[in-house]
Structure formats: C-alpha cells, structure tokens
PDB file of N, CA, C, O and CB in Angstrom:
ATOM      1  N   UNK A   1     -19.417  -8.846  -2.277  1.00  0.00           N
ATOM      2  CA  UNK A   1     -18.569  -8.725  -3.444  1.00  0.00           C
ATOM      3  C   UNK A   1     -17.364  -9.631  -3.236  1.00  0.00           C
ATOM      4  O   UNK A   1     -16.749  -9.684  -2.171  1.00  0.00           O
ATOM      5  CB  UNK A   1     -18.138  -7.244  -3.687  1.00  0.00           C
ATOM      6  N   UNK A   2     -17.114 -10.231  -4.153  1.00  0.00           N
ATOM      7  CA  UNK A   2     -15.988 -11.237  -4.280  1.00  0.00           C
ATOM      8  C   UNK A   2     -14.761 -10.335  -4.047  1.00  0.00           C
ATOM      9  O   UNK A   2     -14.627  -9.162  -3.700  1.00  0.00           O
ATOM     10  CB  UNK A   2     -15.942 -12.051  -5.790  1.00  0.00           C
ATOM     11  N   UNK A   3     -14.050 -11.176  -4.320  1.00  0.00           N
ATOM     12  CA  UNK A   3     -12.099 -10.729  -4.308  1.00  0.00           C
ATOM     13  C   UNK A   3     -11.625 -11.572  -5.652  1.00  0.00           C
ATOM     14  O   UNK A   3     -11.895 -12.745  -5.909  1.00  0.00           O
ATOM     15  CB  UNK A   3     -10.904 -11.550  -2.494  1.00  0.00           C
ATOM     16  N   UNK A   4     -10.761 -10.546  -6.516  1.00  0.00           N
ATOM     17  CA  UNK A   4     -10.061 -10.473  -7.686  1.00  0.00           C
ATOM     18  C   UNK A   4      -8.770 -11.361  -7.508  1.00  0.00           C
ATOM     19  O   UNK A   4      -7.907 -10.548  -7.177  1.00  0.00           O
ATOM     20  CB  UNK A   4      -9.764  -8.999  -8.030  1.00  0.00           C
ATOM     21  N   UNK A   5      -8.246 -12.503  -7.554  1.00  0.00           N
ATOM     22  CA  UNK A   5      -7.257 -13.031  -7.608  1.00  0.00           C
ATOM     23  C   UNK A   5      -5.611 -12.721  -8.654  1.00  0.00           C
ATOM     24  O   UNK A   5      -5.069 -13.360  -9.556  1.00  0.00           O
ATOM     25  CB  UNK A   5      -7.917 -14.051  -7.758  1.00  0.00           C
ATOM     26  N   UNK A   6      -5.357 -11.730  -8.108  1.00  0.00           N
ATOM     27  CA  UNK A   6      -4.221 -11.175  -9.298  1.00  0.00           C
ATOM     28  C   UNK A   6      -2.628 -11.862  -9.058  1.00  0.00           C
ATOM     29  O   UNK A   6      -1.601 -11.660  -9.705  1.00  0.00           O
ATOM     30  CB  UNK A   6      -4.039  -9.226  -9.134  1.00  0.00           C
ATOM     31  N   UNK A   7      -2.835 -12.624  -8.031  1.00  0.00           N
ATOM     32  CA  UNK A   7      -1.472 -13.180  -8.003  1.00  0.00           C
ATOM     33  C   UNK A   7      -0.856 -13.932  -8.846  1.00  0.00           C
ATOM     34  O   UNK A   7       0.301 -14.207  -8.527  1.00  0.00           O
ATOM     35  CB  UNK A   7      -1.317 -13.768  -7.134  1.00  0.00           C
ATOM     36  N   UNK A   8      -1.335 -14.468 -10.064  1.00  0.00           N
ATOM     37  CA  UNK A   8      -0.769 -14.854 -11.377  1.00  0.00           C
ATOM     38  C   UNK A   8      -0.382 -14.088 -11.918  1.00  0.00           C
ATOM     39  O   UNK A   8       0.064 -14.549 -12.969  1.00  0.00           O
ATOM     40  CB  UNK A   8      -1.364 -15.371 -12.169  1.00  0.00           C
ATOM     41  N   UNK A   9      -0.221 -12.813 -11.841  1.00  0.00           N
ATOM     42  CA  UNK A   9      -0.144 -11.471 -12.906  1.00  0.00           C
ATOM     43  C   UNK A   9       1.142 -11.002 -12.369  1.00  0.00           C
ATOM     44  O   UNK A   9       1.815 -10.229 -13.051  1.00  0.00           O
ATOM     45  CB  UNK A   9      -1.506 -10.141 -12.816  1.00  0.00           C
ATOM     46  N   UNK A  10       1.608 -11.448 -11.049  1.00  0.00           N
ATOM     47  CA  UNK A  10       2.825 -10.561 -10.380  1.00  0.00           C
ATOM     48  C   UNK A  10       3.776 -10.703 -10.688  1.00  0.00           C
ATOM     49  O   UNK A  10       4.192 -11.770 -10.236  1.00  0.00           O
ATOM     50  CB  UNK A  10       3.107 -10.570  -9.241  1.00  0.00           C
ATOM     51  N   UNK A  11       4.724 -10.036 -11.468  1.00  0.00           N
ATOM     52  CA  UNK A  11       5.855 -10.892 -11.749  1.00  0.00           C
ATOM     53  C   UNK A  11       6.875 -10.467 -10.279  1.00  0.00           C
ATOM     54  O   UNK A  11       7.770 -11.234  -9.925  1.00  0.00           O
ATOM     55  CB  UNK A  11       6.610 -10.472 -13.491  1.00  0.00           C
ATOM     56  N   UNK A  12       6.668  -9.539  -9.743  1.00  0.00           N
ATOM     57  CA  UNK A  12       7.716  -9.380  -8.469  1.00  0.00           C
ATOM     58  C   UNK A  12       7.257  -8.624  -7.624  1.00  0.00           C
ATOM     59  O   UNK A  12       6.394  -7.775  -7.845  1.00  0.00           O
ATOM     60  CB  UNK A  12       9.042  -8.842  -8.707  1.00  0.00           C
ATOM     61  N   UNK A  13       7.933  -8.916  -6.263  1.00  0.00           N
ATOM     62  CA  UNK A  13       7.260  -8.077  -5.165  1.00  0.00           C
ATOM     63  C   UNK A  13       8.415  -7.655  -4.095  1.00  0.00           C
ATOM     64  O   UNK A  13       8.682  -8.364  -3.125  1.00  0.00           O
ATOM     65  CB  UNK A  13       6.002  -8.987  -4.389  1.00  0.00           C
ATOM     66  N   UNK A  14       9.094  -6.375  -4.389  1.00  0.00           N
ATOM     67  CA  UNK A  14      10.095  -5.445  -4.369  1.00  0.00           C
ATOM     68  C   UNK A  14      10.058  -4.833  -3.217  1.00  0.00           C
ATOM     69  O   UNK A  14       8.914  -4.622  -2.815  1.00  0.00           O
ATOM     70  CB  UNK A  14      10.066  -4.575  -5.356  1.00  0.00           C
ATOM     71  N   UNK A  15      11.062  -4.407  -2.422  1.00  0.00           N
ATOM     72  CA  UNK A  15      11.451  -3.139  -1.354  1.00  0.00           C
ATOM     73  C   UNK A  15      11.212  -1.719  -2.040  1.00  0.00           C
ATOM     74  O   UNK A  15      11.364  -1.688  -3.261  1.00  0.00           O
ATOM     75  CB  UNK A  15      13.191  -3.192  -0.876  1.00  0.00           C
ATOM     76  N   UNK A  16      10.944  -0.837  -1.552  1.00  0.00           N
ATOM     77  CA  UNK A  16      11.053   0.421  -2.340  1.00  0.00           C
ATOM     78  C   UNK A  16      12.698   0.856  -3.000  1.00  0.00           C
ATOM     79  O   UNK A  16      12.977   1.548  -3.979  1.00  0.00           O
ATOM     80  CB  UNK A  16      10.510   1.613  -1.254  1.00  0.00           C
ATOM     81  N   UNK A  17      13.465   0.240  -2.159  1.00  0.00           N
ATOM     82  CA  UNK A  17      14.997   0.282  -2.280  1.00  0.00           C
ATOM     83  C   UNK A  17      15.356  -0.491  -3.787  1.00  0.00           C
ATOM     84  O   UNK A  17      16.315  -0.127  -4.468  1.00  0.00           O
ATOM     85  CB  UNK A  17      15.763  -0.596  -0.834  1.00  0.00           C
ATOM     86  N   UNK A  18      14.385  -1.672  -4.218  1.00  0.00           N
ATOM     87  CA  UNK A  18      15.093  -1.844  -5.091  1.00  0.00           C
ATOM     88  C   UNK A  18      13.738  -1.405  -6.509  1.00  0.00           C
ATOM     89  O   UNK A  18      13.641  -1.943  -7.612  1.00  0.00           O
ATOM     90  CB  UNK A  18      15.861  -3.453  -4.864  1.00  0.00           C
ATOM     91  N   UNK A  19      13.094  -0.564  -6.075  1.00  0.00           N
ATOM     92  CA  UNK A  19      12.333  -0.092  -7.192  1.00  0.00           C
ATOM     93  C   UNK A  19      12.640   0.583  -8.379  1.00  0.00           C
ATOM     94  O   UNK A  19      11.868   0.650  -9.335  1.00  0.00           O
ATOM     95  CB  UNK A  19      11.621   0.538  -6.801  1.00  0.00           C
ATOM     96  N   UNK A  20      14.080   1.230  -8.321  1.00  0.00           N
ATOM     97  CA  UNK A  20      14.408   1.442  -9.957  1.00  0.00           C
ATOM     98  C   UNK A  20      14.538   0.621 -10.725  1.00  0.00           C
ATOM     99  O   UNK A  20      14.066   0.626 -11.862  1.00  0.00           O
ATOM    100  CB  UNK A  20      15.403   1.983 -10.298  1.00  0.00           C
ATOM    101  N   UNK A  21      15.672  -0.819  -9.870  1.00  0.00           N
ATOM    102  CA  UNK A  21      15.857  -1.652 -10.857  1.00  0.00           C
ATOM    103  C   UNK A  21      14.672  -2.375 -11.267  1.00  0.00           C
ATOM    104  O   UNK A  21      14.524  -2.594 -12.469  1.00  0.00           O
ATOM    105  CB  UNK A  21      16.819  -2.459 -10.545  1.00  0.00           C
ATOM    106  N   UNK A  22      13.631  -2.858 -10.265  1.00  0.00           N
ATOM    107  CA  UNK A  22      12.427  -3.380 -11.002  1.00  0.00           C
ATOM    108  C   UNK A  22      11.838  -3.111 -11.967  1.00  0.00           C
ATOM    109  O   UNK A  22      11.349  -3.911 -12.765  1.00  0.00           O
ATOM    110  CB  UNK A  22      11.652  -3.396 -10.531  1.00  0.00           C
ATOM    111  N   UNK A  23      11.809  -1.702 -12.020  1.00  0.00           N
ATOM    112  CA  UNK A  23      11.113  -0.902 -13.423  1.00  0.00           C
ATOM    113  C   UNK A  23      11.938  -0.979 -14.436  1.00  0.00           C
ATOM    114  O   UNK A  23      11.550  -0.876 -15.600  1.00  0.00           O
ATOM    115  CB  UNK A  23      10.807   0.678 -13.318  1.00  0.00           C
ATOM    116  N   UNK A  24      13.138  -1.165 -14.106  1.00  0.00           N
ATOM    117  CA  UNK A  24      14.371  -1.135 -15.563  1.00  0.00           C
ATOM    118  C   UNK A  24      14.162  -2.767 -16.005  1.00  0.00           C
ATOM    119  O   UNK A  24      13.950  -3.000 -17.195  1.00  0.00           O
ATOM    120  CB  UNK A  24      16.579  -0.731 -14.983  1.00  0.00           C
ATOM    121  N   UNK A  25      14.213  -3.708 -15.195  1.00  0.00           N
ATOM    122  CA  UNK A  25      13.729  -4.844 -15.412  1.00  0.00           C
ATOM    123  C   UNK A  25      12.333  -4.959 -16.490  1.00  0.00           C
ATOM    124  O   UNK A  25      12.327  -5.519 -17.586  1.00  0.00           O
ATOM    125  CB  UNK A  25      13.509  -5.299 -14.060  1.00  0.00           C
ATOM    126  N   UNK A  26      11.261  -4.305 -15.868  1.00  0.00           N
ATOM    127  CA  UNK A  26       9.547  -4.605 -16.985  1.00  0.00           C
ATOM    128  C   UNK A  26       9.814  -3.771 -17.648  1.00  0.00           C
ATOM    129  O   UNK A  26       8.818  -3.730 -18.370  1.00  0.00           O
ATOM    130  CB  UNK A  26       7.770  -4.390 -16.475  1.00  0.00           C
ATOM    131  N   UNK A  27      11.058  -2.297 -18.291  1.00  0.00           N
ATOM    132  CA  UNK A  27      11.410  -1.844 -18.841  1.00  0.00           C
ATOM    133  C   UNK A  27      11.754  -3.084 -20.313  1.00  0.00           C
ATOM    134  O   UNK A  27      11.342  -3.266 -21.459  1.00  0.00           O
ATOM    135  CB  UNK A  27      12.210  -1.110 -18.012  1.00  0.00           C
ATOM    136  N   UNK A  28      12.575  -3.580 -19.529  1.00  0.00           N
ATOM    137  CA  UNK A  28      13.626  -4.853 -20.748  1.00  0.00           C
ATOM    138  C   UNK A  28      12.524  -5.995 -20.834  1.00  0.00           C
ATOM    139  O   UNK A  28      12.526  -6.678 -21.858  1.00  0.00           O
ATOM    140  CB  UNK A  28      15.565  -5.794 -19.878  1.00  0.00           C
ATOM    141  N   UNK A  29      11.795  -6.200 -20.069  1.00  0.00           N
ATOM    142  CA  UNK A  29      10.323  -7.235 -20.264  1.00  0.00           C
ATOM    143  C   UNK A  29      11.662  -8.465 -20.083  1.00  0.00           C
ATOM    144  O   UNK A  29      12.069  -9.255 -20.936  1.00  0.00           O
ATOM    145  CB  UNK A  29       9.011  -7.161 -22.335  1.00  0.00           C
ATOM    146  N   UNK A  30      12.122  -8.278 -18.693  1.00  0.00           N
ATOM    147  CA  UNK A  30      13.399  -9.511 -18.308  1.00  0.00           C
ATOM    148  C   UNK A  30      12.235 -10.473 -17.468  1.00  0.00           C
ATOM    149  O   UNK A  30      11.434 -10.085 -16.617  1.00  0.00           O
ATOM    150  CB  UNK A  30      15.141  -8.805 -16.991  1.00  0.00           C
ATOM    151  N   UNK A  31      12.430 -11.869 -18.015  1.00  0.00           N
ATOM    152  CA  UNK A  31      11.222 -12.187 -17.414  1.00  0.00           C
ATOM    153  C   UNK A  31       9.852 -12.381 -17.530  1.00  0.00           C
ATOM    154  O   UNK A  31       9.036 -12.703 -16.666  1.00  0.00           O
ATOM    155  CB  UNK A  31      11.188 -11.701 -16.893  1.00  0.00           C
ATOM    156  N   UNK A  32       9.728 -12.178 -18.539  1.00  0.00           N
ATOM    157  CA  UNK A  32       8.206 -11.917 -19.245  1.00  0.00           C
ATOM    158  C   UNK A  32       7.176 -11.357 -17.964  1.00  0.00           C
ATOM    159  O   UNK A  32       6.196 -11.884 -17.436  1.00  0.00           O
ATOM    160  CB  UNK A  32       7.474 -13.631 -19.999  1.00  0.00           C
ATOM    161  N   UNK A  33       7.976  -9.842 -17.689  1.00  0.00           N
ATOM    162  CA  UNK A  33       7.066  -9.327 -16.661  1.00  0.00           C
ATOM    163  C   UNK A  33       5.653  -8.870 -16.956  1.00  0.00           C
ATOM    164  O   UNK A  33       5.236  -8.602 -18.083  1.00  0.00           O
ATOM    165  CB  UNK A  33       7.675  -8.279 -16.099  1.00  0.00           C
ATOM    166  N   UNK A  34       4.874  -8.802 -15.694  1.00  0.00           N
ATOM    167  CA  UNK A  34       3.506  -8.122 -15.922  1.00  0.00           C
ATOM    168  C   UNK A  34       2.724  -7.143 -14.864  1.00  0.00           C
ATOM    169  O   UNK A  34       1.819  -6.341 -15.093  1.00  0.00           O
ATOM    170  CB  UNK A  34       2.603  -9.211 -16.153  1.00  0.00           C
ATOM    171  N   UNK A  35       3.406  -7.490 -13.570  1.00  0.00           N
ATOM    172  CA  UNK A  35       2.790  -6.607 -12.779  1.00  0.00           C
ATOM    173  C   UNK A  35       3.943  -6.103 -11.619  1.00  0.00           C
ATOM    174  O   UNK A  35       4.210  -7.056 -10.886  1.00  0.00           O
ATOM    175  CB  UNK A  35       1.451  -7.325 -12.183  1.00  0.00           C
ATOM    176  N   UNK A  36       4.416  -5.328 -11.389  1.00  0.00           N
ATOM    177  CA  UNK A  36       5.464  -5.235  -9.921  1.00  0.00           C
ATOM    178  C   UNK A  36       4.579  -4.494  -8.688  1.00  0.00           C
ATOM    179  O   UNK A  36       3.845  -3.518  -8.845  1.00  0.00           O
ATOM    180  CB  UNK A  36       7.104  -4.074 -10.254  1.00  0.00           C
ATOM    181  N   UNK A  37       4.834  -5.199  -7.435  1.00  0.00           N
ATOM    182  CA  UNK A  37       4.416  -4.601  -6.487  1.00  0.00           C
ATOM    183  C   UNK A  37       5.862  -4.270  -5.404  1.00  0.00           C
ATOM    184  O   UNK A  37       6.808  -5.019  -5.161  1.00  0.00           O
ATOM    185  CB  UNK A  37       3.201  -5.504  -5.950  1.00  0.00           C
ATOM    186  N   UNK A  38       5.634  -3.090  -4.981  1.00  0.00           N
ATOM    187  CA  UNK A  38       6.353  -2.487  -3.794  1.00  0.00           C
ATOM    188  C   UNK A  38       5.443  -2.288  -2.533  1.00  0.00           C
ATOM    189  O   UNK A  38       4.333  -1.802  -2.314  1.00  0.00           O
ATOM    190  CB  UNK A  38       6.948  -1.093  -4.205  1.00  0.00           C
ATOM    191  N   UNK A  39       6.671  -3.036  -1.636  1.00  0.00           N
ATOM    192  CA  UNK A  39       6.051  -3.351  -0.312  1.00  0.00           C
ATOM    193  C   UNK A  39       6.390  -2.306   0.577  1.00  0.00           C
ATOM    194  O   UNK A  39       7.568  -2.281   0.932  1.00  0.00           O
ATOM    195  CB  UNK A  39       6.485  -4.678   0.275  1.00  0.00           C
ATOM    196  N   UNK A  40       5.647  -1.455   1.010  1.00  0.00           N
ATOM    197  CA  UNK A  40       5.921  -0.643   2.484  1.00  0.00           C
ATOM    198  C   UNK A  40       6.235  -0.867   3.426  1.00  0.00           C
ATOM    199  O   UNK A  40       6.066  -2.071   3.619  1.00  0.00           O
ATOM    200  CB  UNK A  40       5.267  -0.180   2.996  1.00  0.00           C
ATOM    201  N   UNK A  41       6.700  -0.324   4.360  1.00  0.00           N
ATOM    202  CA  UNK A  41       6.780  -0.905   5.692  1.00  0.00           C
ATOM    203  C   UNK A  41       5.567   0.376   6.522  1.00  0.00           C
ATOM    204  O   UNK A  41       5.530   1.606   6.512  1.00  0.00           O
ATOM    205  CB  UNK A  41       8.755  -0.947   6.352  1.00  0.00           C
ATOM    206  N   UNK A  42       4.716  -0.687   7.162  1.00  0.00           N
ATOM    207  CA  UNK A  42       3.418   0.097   7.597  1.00  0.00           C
ATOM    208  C   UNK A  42       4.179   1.061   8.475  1.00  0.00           C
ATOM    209  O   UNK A  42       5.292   0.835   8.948  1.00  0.00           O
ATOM    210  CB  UNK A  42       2.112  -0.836   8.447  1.00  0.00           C
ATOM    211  N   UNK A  43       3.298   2.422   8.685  1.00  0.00           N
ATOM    212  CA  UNK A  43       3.983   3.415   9.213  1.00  0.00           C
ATOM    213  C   UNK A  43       3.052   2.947  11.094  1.00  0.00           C
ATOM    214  O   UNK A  43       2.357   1.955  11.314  1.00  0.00           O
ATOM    215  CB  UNK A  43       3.644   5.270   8.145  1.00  0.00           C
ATOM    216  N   UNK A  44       3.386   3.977  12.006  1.00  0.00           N
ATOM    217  CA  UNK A  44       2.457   3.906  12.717  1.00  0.00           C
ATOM    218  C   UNK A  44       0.985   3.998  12.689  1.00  0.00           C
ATOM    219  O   UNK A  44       0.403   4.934  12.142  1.00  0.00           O
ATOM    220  CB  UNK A  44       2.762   4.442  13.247  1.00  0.00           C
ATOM    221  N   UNK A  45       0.061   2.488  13.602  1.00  0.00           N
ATOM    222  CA  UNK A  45      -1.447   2.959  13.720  1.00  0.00           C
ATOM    223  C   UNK A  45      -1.574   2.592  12.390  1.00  0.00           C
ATOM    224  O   UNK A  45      -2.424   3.340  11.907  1.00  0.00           O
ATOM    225  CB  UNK A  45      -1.895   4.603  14.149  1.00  0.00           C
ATOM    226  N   UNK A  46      -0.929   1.390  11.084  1.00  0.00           N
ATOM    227  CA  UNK A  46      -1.258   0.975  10.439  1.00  0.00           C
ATOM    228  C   UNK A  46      -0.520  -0.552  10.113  1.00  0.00           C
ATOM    229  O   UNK A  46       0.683  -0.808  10.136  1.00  0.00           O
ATOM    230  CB  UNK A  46      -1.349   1.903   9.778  1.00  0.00           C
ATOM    231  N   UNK A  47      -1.540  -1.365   9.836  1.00  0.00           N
ATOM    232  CA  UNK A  47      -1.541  -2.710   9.697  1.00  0.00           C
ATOM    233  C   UNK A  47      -0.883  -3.281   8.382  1.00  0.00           C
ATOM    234  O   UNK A  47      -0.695  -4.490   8.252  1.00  0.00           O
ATOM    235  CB  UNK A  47      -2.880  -3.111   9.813  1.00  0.00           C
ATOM    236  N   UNK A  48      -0.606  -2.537   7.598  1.00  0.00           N
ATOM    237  CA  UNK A  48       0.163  -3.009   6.308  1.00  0.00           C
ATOM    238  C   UNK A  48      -0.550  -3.577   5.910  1.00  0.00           C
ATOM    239  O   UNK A  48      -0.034  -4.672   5.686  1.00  0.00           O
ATOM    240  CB  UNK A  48       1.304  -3.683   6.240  1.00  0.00           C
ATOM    241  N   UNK A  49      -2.135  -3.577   5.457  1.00  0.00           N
ATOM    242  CA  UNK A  49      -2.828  -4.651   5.019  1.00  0.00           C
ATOM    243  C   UNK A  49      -3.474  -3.772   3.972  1.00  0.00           C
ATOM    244  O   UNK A  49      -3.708  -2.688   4.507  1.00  0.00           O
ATOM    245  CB  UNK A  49      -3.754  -5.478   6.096  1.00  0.00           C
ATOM    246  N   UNK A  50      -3.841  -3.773   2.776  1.00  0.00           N
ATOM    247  CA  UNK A  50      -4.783  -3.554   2.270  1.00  0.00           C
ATOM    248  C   UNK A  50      -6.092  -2.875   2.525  1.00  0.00           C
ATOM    249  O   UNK A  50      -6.947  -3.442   3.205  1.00  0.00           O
ATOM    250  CB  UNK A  50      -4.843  -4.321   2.050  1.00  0.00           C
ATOM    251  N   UNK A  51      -6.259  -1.866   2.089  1.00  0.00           N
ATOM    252  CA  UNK A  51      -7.667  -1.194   2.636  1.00  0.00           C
ATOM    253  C   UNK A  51      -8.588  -1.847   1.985  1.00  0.00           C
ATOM    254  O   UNK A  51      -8.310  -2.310   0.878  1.00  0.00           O
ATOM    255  CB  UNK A  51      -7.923   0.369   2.403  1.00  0.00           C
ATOM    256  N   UNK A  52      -9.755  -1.999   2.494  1.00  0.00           N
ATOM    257  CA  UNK A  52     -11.142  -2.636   1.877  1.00  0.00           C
ATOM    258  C   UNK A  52     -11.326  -1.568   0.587  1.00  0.00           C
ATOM    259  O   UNK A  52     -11.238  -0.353   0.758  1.00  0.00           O
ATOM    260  CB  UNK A  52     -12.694  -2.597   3.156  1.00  0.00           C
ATOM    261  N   UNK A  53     -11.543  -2.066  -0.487  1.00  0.00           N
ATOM    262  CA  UNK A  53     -11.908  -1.431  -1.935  1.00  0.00           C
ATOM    263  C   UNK A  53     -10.730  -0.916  -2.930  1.00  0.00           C
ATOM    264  O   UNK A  53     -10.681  -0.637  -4.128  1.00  0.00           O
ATOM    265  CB  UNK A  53     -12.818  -0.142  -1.674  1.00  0.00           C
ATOM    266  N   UNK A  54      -9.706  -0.927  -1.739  1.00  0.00           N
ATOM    267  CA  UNK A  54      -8.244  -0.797  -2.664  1.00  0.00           C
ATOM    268  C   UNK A  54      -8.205  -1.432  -4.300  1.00  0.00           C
ATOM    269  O   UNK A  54      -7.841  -0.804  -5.294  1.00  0.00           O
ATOM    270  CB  UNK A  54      -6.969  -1.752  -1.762  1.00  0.00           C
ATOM    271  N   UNK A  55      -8.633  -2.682  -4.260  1.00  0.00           N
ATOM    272  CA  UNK A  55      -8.472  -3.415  -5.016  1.00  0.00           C
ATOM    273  C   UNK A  55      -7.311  -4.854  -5.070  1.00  0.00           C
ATOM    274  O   UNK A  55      -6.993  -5.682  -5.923  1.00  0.00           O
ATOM    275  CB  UNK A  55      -8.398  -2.547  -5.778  1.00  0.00           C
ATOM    276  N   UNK A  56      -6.868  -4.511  -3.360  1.00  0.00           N
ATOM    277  CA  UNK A  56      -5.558  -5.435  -3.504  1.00  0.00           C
ATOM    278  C   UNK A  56      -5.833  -6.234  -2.500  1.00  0.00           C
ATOM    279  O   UNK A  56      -4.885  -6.758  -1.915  1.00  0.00           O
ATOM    280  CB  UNK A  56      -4.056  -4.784  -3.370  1.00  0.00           C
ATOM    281  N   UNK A  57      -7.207  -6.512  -2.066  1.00  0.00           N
ATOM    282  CA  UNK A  57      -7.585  -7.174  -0.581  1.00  0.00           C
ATOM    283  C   UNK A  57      -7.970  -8.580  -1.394  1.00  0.00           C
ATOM    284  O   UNK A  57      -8.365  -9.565  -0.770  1.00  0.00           O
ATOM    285  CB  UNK A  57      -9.121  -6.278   0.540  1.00  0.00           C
TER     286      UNK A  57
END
C-alpha cells in the first residue's frame, strides 16, 4: 500500500503550547488555512514517528 502525501494541505505545524492560538487562527481562516498539526514530544519507549496505518506515515 502506498503513502498519502498530505503535506500540501498543512497549513501549520504547532507545539501543543501554542494550540489555542492555531485553532483561533483556522477559526479566522488567517492564511487560507487547511490542516494544523500538533507536535508531541515522544514520551518514553517511543520514537515520535507515526504508527504504521495511522494515516500520517
């Protein structure tokens, strides 16, 4: 199975810290937003990567 290329769709890729304002942002469509991603910081015994079938690999 292939992989979905969505990185044209992102309009930003956020700390959890600044996740209200992002949403108040695609709230106001500042930007002609379309997709926001928030980045984790992997916890222990995890790779910060995408799980296989997630949809984000």
């Amino acid at each position: 199975m292939g992989c979905l290329d969505l990185s044209g769709s992102v309009s930003g890729i956020h700390p959890p810290a600044d996740a209200a304002q992002a949403v108040e942002a695609l709230e106001r469509k500042e930007g002609n937003p379309i997709r926001l991603i928030l980045i984790l910081k992997p916890g222990p015994g995890r790779s910060g990567r995408a799980r296989r079938g997630s949809g984000l690999s």
